[in-house]
C-alpha positions in Angstrom: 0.0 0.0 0.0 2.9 2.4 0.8 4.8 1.7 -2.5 1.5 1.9 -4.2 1.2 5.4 -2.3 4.2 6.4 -3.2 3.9 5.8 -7.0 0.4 7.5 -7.2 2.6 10.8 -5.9 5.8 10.3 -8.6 3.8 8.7 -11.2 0.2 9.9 -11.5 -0.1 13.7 -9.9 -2.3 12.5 -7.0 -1.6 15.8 -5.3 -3.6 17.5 -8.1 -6.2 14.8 -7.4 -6.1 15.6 -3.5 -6.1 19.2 -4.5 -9.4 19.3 -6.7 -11.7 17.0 -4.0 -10.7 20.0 -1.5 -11.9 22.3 -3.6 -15.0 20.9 -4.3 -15.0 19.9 -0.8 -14.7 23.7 0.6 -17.0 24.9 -2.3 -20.4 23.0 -1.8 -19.5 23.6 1.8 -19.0 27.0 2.5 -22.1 27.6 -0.5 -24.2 25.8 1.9 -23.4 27.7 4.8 -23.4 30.7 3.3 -27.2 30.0 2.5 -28.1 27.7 5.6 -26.9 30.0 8.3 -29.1 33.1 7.8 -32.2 30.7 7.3 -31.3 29.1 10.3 -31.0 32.4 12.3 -34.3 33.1 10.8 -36.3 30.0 12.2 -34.7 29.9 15.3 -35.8 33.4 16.0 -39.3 33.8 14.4 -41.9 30.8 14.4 -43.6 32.4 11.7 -40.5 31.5 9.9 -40.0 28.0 11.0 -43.9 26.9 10.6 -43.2 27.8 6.7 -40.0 26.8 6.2 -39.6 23.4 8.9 -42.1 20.7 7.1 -40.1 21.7 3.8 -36.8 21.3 5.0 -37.0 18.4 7.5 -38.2 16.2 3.9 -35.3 17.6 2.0 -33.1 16.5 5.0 -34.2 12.5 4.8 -33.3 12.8 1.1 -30.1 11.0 0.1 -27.4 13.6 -1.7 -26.3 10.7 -3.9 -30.3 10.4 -5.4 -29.7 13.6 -6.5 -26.5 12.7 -8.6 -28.2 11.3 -11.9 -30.4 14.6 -12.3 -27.4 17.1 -11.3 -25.5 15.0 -14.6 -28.5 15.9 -17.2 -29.2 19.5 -16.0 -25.7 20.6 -14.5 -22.8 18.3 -17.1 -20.5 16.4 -15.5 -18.0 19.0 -14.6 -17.4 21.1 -11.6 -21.1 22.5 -11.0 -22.3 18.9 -10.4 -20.0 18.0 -7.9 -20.3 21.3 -5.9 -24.2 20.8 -6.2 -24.0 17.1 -4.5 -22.1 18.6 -1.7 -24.4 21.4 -1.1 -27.2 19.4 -1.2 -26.0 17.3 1.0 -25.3 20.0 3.8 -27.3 22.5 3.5 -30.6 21.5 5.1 -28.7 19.9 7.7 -27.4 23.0 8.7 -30.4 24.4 8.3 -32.2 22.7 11.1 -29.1 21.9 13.6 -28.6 26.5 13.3 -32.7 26.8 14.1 -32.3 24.0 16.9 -29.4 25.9 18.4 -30.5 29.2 18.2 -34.1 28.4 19.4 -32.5 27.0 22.4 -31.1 31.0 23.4 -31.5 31.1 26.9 -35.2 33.0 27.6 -33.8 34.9 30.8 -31.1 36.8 28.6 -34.4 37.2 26.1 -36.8 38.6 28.3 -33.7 40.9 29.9 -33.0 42.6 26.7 -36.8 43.1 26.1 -37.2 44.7 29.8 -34.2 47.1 28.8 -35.9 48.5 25.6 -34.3 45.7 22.8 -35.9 45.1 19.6 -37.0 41.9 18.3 -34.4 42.6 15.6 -32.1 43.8 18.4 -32.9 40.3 20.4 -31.7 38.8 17.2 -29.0 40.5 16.7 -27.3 41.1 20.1 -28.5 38.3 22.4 -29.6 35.2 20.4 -26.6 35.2 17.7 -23.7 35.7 20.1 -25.1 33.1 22.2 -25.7 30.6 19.4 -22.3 31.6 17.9 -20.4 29.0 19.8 -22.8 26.1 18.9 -23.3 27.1 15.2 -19.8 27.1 14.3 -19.5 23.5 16.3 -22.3 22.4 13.9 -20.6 23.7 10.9 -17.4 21.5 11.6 -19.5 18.4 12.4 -21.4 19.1 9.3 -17.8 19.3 6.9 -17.2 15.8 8.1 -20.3 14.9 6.0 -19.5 16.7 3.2 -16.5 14.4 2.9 -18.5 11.6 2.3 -20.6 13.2 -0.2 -17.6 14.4 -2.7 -16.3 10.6 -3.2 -19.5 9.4 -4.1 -19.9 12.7 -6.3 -16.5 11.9 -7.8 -17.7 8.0 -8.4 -19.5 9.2 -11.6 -18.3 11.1 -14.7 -15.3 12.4 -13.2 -11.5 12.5 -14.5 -10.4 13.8 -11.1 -10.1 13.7 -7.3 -9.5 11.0 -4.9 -13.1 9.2 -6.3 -12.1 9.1 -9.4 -8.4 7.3 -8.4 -10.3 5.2 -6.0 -12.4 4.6 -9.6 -10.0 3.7 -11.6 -7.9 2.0 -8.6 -10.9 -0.6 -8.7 -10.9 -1.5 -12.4 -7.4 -2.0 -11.8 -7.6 -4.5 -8.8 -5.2 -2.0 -7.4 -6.2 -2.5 -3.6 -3.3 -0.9 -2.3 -3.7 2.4 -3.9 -8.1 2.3 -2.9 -7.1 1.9 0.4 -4.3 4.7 0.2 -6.7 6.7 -1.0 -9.6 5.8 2.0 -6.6 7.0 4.5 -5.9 9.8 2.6 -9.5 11.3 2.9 -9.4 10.1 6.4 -6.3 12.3 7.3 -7.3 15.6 5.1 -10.5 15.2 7.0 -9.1 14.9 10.6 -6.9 17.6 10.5 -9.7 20.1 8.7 -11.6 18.6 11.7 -8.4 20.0 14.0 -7.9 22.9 12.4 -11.6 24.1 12.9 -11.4 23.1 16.5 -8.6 25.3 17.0 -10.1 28.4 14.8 -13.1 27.7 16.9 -11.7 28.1 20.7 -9.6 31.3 19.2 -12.8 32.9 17.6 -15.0 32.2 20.6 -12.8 32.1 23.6 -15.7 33.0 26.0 -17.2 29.0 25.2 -14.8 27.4 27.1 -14.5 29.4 30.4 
């Protein structure tokens, strides 16, 4: 497995491969945050909000990324779009719900506090129930990236001519086991030290969480 390593490094560019399932990785991720965060915020804070949006979203949750792949190919190609898509798709209405959970849970005696010193709702919102929920929403974020790790390789399964998927692909018609499992401890590491790193961004970010 090591020699076989070895030559996917010297022989075949494998750090190009590595190199585009990040990207595609931190793409559909940070797209789905980017979207999933504020809608969170917004059902968390405001029923109203979540009696529209929760029936909606809690459907989309229980439906499988990889369903999604064969429909992303005909309307999206096979190239970058589609891969970023199955990601997203993947992560986004879980974030969705875990953000509303977190930030409906805002402590009510901080609430009712602000309200008694004059706050608005979109002052409550703004100054008491997102520095609270701060803490646990980027703790759901880095739990949620360790999903979208398992969502690019099975993006990268199908019409792709890069990425760790597509060498684990290729590795298979080969009956090249050493290089598949290379390439199974290779998204394994990449994802345990993002999973470090955003432990360590976390505690400097939100120092006040740990005391």
């Amino acid at each position: 497995m090591v020699r076989e390593g070895w030559l996917l490094f010297v022989e075949f560019n494998f750090i190009h491969d590595i190199g585009m399932t990040v990207w595609r990785v931190m793409g559909g991720f940070i797209l789905a945050a980017v979207i999933a965060v504020p809608l969170g915020i917004m059902m968390g804070a405001h029923k109203g909000v979540e009696a529209f949006l929760e029936p909606f979203v809690s459907f989309c949750r229980y439906l499988p990324a990889s369903a999604f792949i064969p429909l992303l190919i005909l309307w999206a190609g096979i190239g970058e779009l589609q891969k970023i898509l199955v990601i997203f798709i993947g992560s986004v209405f879980q974030i969705i719900l875990m953000v509303a959970v977190t930030v409906g849970a805002a402590r009510r005696d901080l609430v009712e506090a602000a309200y008694t010193l004059g706050a608005s709702p979109q002052g409550i919102v703004r100054r008491v129930l997102i520095p609270g929920a701060a803490p646990e929403i980027a703790e759901t974020l880095r739990l949620v990236l360790g999903w979208a790790w398992t969502y690019v390789i099975v993006a990268e399964l199908i019409g792709s001519s890069s990425g760790i998927g597509h060498m684990i692909t290729d590795s298979q018609a080969l009956l090249n086991t050493g290089q598949i499992i290379f390439g199974i401890i290779v998204i394994g590491l990449i994802g345990l030290i993002s999973d470090f790193a955003f432990k360590a961004f976390n505690r400097r970010l939100f120092v006040w969480s740990s005391l």
